[in-house]
N, C-alpha and C positions, 0 to 999 in steps of 0.2 A: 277430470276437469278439462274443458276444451279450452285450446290454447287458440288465442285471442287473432285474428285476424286485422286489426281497426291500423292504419301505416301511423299511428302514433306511436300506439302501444310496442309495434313490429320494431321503430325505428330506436323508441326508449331501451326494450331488449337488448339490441342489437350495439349500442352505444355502450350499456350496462357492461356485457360480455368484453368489449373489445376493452374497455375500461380496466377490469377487473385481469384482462389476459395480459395487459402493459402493468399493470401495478405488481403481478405476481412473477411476471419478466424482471421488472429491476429490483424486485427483492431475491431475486434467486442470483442472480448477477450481481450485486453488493455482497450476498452469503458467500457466494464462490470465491468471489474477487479476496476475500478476506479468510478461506482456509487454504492451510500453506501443509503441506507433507513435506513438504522442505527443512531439514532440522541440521543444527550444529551438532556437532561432537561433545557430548558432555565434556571436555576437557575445554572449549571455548569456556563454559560457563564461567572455569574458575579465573581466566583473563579477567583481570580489573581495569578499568578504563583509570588510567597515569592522569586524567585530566576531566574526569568526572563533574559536572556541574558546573564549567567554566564556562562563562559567557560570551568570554574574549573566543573559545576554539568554537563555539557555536555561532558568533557571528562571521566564522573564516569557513564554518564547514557550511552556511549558506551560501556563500558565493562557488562554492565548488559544486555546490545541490545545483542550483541554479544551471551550472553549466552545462552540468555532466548527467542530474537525474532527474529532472524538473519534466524531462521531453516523456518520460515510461513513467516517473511516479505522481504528476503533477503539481502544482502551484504549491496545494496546503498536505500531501503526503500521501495521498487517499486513493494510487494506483492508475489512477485516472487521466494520465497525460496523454497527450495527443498518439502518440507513438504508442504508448504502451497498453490503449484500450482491442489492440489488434493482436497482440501475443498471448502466448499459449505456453505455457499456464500466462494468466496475467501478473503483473508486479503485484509487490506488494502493500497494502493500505499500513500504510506506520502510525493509524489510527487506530486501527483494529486492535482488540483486545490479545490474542494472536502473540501480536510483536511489540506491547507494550510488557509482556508480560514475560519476554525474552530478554537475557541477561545483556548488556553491554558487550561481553566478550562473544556472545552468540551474533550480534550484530555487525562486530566488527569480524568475525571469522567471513560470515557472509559476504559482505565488503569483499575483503581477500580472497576468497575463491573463488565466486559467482557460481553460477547453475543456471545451465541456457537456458531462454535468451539473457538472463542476467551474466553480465560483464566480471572477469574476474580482475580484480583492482589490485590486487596484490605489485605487480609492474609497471600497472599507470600511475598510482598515487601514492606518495610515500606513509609510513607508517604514525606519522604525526598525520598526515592529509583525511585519514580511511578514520582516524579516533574525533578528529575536530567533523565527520561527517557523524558520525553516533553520536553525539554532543547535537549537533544540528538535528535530527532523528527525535530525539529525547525532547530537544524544545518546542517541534513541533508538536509534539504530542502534550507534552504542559498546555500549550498556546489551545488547544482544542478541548480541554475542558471546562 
């Protein structure tokens, strides 16, 4: 089949291709952005969150989001903040199936130790602070269903 010379058809191609090379760009960057080889210690798991489902520690662990992870994991959770679309690995999406599917105490282990560029919070935020942010974590992820 000869391929068409006409600057229509040239121009339609060529839109097509660049279309489809940005479509297959932010689906491979959403996938990535959202696998993590980054794991707890099976012994997080059996950590129980002391404050599981409280609404009072999820509207205290937003204002601490806000301050402190808002700038790497953005506005609605999703890795994408302004700061954090340039690091390596990127944050994490706390949409993602990933880390919705990671225990409380896996979340809050992470919190406390971090893994660069993630922050370890173990000494910035106390241990009521690092549980009311898993609380916060968890609402988000309610809120996006």
């Amino acid at each position: 089949m000869k391929a068409s010379t006409d600057p229509v058809n040239v121009k339609q191609n060529a839109f097509a291709i660049c279309a489809a090379t940005f479509l297959l760009l932010c689906f491979s960057l959403q996938v990535f952005s959202q696998q993590s080889t980054w794991k707890a210690p099976a012994s997080a798991d059996k950590v129980v969150n002391p404050y599981s489902g409280s609404s009072t520690f999820a509207a205290e662990g937003k204002k601490i989001y806000e301050s402190m992870c808002v700038i790497c994991h953005g506005d609605k959770g999703k890795g994408n903040g302004s700061a954090g679309v340039s690091l390596s690995p990127r944050p994490a999406n706390f949409l993602a199936i990933t880390v919705r599917h990671e225990s409380d105490g896996a979340i809050f282990w992470k919190l406390s130790e971090g893994n660069p560029p993630m922050a370890a919070y173990k000494s910035l935020l106390t241990e009521t602070q690092r549980w009311q942010l898993v609380n916060y974590i968890r609402q988000l992820e309610s809120n996006s269903k």
